[in-house]
PyMOL commands that place a pseudoatom at each C-alpha (Angstrom):
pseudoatom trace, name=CA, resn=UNK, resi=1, chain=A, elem=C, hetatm=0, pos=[-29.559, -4.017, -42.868]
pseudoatom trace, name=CA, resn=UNK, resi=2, chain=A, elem=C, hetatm=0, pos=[-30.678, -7.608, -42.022]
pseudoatom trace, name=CA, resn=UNK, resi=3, chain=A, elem=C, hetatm=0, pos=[-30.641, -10.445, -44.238]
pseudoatom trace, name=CA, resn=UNK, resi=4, chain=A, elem=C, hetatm=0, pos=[-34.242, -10.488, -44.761]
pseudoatom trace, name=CA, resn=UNK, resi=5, chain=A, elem=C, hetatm=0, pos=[-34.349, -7.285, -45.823]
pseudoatom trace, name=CA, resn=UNK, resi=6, chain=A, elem=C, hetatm=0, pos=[-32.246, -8.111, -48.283]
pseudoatom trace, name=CA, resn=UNK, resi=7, chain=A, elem=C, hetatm=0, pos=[-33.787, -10.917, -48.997]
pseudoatom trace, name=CA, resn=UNK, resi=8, chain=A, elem=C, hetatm=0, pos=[-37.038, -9.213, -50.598]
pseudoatom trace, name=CA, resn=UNK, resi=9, chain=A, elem=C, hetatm=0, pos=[-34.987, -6.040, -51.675]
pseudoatom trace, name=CA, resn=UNK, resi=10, chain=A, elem=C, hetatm=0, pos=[-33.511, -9.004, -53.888]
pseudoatom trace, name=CA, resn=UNK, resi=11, chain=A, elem=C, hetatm=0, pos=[-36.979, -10.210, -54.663]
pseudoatom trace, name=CA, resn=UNK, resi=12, chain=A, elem=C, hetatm=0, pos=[-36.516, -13.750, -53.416]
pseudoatom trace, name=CA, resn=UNK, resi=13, chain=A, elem=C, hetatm=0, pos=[-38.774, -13.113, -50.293]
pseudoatom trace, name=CA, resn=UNK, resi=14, chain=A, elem=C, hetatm=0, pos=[-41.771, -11.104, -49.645]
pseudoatom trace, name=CA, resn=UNK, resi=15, chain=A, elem=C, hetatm=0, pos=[-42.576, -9.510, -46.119]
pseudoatom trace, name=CA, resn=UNK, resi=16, chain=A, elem=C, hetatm=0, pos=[-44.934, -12.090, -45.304]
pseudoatom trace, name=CA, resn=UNK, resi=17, chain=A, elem=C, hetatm=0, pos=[-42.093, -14.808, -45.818]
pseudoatom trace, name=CA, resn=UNK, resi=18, chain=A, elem=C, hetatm=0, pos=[-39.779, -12.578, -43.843]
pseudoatom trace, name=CA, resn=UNK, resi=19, chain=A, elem=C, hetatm=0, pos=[-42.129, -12.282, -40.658]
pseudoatom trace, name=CA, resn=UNK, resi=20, chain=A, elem=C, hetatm=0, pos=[-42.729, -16.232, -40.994]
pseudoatom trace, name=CA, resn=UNK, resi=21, chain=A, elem=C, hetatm=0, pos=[-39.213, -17.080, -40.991]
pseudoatom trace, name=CA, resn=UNK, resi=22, chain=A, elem=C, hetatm=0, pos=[-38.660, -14.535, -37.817]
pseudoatom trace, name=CA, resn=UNK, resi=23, chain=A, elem=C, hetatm=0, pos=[-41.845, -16.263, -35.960]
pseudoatom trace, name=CA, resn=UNK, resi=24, chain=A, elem=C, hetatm=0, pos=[-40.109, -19.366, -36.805]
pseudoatom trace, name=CA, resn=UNK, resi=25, chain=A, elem=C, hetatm=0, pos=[-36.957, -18.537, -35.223]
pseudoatom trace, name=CA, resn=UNK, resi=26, chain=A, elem=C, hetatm=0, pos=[-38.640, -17.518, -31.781]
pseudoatom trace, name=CA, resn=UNK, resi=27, chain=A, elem=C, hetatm=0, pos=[-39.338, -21.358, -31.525]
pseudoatom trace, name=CA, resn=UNK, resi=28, chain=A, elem=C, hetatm=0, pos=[-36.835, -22.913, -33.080]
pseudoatom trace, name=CA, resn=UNK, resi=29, chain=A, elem=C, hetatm=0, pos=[-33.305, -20.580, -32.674]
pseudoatom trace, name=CA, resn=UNK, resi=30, chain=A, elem=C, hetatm=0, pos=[-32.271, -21.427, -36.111]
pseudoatom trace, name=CA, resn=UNK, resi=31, chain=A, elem=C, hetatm=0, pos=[-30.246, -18.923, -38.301]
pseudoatom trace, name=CA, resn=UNK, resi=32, chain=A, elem=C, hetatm=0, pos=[-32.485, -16.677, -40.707]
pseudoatom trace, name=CA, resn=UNK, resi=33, chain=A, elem=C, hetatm=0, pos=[-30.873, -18.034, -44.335]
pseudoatom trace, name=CA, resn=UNK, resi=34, chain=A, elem=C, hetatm=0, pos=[-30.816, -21.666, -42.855]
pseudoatom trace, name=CA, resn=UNK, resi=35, chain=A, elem=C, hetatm=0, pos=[-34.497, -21.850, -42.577]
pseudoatom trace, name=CA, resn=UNK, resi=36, chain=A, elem=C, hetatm=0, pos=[-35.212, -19.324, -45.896]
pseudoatom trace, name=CA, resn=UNK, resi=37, chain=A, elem=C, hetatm=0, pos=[-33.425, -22.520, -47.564]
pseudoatom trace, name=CA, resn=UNK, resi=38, chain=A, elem=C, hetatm=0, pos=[-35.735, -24.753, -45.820]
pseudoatom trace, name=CA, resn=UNK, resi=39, chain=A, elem=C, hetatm=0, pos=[-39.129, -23.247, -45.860]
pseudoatom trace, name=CA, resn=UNK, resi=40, chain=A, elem=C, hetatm=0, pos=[-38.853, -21.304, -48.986]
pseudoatom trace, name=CA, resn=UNK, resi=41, chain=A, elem=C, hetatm=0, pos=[-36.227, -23.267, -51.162]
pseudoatom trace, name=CA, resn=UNK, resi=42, chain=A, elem=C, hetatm=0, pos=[-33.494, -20.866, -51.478]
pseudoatom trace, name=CA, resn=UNK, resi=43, chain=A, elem=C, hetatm=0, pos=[-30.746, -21.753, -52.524]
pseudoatom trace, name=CA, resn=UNK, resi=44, chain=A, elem=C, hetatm=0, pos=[-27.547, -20.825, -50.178]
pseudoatom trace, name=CA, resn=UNK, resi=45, chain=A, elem=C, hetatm=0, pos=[-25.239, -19.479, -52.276]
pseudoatom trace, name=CA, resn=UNK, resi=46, chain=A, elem=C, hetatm=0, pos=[-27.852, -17.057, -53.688]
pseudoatom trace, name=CA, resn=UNK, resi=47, chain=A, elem=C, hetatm=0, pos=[-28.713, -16.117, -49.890]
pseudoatom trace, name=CA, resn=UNK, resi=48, chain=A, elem=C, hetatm=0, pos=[-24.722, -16.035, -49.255]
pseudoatom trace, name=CA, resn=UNK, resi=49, chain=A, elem=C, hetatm=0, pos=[-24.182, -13.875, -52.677]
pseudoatom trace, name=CA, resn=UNK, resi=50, chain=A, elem=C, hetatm=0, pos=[-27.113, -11.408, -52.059]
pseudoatom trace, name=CA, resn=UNK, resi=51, chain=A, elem=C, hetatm=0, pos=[-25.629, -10.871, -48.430]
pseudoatom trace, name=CA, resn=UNK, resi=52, chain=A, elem=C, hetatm=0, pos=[-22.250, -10.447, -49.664]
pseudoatom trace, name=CA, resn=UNK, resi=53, chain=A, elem=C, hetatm=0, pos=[-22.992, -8.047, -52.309]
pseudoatom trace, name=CA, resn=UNK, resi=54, chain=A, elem=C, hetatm=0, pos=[-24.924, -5.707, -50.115]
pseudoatom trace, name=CA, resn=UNK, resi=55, chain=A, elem=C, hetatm=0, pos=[-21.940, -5.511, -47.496]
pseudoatom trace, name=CA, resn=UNK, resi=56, chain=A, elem=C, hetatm=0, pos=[-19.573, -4.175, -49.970]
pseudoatom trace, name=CA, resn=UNK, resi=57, chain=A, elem=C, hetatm=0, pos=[-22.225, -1.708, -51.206]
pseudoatom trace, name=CA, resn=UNK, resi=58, chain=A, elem=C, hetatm=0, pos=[-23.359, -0.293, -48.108]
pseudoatom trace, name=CA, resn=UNK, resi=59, chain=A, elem=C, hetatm=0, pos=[-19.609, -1.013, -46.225]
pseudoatom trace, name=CA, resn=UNK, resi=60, chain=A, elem=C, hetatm=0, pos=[-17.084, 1.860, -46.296]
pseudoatom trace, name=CA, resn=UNK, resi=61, chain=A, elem=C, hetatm=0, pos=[-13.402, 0.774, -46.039]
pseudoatom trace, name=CA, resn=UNK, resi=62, chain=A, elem=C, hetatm=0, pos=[-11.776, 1.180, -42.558]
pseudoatom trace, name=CA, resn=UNK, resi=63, chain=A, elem=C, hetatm=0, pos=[-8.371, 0.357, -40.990]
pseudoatom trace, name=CA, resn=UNK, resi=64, chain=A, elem=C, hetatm=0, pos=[-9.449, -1.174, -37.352]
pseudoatom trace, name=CA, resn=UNK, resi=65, chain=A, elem=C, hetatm=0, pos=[-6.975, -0.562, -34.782]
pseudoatom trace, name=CA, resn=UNK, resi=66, chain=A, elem=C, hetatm=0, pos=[-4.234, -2.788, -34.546]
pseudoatom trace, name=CA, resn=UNK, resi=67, chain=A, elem=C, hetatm=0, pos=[-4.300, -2.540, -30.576]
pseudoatom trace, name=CA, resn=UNK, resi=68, chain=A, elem=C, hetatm=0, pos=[-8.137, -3.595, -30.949]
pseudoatom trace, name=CA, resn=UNK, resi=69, chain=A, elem=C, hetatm=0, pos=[-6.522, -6.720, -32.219]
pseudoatom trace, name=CA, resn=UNK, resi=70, chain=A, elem=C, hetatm=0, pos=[-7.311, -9.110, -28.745]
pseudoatom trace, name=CA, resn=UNK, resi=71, chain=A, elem=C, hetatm=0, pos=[-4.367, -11.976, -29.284]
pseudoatom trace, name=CA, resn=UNK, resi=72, chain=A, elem=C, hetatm=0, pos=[-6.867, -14.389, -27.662]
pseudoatom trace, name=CA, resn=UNK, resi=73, chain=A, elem=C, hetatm=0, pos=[-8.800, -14.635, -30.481]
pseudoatom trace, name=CA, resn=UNK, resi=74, chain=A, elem=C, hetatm=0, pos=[-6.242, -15.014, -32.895]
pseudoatom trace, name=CA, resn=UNK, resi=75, chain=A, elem=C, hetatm=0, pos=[-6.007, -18.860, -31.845]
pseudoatom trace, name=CA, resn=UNK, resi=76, chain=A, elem=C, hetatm=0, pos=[-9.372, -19.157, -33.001]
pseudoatom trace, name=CA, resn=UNK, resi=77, chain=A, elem=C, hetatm=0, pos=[-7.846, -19.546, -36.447]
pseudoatom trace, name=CA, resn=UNK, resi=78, chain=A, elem=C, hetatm=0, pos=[-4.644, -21.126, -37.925]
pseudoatom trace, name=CA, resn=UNK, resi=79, chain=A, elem=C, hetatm=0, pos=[-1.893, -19.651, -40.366]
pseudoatom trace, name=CA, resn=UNK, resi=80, chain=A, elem=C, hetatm=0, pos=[-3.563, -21.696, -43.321]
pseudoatom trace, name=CA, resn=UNK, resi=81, chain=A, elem=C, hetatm=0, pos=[-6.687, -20.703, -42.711]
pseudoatom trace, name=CA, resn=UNK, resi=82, chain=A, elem=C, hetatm=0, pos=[-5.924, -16.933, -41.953]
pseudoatom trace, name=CA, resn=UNK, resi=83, chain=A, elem=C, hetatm=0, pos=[-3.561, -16.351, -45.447]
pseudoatom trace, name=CA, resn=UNK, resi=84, chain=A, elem=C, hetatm=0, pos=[-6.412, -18.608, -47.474]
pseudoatom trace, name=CA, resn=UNK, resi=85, chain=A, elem=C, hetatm=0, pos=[-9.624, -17.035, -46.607]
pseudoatom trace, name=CA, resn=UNK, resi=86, chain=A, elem=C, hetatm=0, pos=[-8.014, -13.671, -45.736]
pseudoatom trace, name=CA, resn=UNK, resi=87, chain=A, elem=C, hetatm=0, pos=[-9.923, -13.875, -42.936]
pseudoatom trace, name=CA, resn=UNK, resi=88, chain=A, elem=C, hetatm=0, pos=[-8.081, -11.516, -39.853]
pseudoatom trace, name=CA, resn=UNK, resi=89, chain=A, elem=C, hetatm=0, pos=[-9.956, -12.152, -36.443]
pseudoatom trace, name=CA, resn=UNK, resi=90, chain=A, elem=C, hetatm=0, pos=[-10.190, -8.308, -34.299]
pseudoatom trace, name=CA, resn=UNK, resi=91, chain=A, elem=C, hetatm=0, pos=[-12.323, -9.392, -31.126]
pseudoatom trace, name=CA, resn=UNK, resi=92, chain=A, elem=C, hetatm=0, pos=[-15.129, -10.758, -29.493]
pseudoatom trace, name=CA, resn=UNK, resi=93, chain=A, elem=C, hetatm=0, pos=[-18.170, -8.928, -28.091]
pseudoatom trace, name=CA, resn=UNK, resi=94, chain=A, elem=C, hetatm=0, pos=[-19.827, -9.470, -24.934]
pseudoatom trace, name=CA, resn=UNK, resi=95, chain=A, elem=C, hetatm=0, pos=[-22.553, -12.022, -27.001]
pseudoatom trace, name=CA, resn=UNK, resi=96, chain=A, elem=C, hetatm=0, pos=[-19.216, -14.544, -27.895]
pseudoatom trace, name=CA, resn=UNK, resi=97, chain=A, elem=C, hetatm=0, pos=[-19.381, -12.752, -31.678]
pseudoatom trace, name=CA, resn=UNK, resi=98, chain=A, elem=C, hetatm=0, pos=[-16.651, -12.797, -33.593]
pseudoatom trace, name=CA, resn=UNK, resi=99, chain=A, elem=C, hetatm=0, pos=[-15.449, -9.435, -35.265]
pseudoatom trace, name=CA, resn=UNK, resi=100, chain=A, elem=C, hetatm=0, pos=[-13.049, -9.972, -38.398]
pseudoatom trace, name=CA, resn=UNK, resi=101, chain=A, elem=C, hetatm=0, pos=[-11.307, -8.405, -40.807]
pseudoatom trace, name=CA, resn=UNK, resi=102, chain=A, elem=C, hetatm=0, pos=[-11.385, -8.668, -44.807]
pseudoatom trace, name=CA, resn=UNK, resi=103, chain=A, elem=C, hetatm=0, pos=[-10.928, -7.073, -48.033]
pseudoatom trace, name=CA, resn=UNK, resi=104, chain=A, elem=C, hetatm=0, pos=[-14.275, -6.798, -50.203]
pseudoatom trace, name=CA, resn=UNK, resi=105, chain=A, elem=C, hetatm=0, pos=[-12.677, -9.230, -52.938]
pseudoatom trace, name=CA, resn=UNK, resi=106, chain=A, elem=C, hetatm=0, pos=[-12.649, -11.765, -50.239]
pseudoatom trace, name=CA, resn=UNK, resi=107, chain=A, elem=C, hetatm=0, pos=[-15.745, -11.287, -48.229]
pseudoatom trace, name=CA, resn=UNK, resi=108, chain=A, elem=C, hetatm=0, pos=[-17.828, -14.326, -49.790]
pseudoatom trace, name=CA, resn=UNK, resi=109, chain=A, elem=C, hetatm=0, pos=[-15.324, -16.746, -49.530]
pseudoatom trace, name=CA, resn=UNK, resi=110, chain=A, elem=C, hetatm=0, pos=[-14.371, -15.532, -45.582]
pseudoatom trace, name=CA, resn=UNK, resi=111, chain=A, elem=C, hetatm=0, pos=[-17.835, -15.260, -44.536]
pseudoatom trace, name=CA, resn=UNK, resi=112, chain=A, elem=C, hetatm=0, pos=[-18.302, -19.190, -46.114]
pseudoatom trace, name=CA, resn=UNK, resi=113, chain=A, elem=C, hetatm=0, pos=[-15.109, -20.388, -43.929]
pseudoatom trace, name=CA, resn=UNK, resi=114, chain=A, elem=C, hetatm=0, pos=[-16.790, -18.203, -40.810]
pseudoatom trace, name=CA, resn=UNK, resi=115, chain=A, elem=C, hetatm=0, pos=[-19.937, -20.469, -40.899]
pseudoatom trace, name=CA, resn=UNK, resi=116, chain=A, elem=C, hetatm=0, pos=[-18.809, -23.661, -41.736]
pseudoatom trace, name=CA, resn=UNK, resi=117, chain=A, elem=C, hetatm=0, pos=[-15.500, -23.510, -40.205]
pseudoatom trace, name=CA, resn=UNK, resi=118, chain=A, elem=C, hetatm=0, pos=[-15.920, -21.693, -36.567]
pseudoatom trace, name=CA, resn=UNK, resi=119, chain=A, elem=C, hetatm=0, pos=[-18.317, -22.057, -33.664]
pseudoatom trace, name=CA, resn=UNK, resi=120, chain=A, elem=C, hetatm=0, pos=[-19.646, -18.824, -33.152]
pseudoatom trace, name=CA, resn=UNK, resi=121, chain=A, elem=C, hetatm=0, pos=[-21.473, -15.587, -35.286]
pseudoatom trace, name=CA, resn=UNK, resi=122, chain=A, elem=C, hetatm=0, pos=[-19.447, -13.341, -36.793]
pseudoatom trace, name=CA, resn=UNK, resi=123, chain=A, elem=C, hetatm=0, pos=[-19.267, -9.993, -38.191]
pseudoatom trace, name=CA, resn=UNK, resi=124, chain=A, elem=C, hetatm=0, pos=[-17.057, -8.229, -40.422]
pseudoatom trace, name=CA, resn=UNK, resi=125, chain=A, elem=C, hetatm=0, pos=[-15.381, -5.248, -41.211]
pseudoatom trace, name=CA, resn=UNK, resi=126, chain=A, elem=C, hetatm=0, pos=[-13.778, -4.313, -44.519]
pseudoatom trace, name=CA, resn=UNK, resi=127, chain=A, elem=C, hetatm=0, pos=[-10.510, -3.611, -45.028]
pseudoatom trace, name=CA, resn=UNK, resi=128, chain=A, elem=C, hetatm=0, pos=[-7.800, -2.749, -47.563]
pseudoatom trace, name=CA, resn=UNK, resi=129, chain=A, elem=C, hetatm=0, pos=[-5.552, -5.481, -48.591]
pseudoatom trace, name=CA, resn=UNK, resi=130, chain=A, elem=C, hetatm=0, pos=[-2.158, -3.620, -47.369]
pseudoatom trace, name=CA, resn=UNK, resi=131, chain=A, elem=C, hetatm=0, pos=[-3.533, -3.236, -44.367]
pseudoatom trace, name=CA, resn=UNK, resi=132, chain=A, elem=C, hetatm=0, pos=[-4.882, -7.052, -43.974]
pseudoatom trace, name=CA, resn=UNK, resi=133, chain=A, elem=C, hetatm=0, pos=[-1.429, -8.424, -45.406]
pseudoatom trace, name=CA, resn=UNK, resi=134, chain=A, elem=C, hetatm=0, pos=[0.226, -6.387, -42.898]
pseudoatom trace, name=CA, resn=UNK, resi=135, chain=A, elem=C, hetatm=0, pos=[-2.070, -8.041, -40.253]
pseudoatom trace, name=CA, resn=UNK, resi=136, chain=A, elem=C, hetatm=0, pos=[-2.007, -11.499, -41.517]
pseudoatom trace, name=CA, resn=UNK, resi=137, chain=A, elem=C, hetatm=0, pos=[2.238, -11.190, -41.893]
pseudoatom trace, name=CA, resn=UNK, resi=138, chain=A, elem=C, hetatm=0, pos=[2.467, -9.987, -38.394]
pseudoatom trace, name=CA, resn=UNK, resi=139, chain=A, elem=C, hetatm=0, pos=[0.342, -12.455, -36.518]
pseudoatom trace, name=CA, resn=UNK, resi=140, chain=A, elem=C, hetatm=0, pos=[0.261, -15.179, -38.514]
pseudoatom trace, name=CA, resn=UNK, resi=141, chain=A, elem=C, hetatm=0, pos=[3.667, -15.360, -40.341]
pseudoatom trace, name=CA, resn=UNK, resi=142, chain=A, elem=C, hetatm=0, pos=[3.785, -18.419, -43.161]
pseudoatom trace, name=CA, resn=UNK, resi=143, chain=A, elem=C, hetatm=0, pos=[7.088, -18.754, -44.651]
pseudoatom trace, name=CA, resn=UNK, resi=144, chain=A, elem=C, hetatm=0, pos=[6.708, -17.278, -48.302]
pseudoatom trace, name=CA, resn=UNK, resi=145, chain=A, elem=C, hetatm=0, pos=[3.801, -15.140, -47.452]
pseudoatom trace, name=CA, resn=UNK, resi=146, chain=A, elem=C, hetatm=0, pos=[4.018, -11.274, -46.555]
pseudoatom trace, name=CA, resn=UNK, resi=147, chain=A, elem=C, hetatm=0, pos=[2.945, -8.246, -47.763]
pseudoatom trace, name=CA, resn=UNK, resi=148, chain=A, elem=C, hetatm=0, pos=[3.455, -9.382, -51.172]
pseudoatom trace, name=CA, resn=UNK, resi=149, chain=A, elem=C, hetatm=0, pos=[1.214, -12.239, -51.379]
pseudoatom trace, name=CA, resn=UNK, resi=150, chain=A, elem=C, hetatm=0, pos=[-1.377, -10.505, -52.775]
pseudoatom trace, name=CA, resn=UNK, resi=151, chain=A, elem=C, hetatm=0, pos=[-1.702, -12.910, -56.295]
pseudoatom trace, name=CA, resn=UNK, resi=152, chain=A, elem=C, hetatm=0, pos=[-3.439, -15.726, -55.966]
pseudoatom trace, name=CA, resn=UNK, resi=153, chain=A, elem=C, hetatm=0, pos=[-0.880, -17.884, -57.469]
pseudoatom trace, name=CA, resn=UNK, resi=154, chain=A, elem=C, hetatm=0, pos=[1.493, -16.659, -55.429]
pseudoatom trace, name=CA, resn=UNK, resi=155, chain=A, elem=C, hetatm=0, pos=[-0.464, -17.139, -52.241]
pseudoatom trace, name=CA, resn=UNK, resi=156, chain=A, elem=C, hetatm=0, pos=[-2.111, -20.774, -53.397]
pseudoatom trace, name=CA, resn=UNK, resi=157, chain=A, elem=C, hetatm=0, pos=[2.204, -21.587, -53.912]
pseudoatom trace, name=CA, resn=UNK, resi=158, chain=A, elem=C, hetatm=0, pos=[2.864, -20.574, -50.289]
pseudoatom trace, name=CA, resn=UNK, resi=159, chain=A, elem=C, hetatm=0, pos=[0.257, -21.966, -48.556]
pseudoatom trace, name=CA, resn=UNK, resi=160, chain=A, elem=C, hetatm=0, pos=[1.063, -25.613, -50.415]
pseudoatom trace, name=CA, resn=UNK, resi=161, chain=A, elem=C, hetatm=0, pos=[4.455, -25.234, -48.986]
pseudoatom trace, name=CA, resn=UNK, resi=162, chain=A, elem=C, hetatm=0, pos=[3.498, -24.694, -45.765]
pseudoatom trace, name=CA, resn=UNK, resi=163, chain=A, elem=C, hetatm=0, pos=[1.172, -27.770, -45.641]
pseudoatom trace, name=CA, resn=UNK, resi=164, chain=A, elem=C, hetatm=0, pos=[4.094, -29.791, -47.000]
pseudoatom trace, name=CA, resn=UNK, resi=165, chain=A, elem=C, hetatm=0, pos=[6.153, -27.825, -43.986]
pseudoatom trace, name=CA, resn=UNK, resi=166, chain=A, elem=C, hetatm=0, pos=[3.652, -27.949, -41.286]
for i in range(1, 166): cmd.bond("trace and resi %d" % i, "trace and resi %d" % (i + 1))
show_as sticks, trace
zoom trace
């Protein structure tokens, strides 16, 4: 489902708005919420939580591969960054799109760092949290962190002590 469609599913948009926003984009290569925002006033974290909530509604749960995993674009992301957004790059397609890995609980908050953080789209997949920890523990080991970082506190802890470490 594209964002737009979700957009007026939501009611924020109607189709008209939609089809101006795509006619926009031919001319101006823009991303769809970034000019919703700016032609229609939306607010982004409306656009970001309407997006989000329809990916873990329409998502099923899946365990990717771990030899999918390409170790190139692992660099694309640090420790810190991995462990605090939960965010578990898998590959890149052909288009330079980056396919990632996260639980539902922490969708919003990785697709935020994916936009403002990295260079490139991305998609996701959804995963289970034993599975990402496992991930996360074997390619991006943080002293302190493993498979039982799941708590927040105990994660936020960790990742403070590695900033002091690193």
């Amino acid at each position: 489902m594209r964002i737009g469609q979700m957009l007026v599913s939501a009611g924020l948009l109607d189709p008209s708005q939609v089809e101006a926003i795509l006619r926009k984009q031919q001319s101006h290569p823009e991303p769809f919420g970034l000019l919703a925002q700016r032609l229609y006033g939306l607010d982004p974290h409306v656009i970001e939580q309407v997006w989000s909530r329809t990916m873990i509604r329409i998502s099923e749960v899946v365990r990717p591969d771990p030899a999918e995993i390409d170790p190139y674009v692992l660099d694309l992301v640090t420790r810190r960054q991995a462990w605090q957004f939960r965010f578990l790059p898998i590959s890149m397609d052909e288009s330079g799109t980056l396919r990632a890995a996260t639980t539902r609980e922490h969708l919003s908050r990785a697709v935020r760092f994916a936009t403002r953080v990295l260079d490139r789209p991305c998609s996701f997949v959804l995963t289970d949290s034993e599975f990402l920890a496992e991930q996360l523990d074997l390619n991006y080991a943080l002293p302190g962190l493993g498979e039982h970082a799941v708590e927040q506190a105990q994660l936020h802890e960790a990742l403070r002590c590695a900033g002091e470490v690193a």
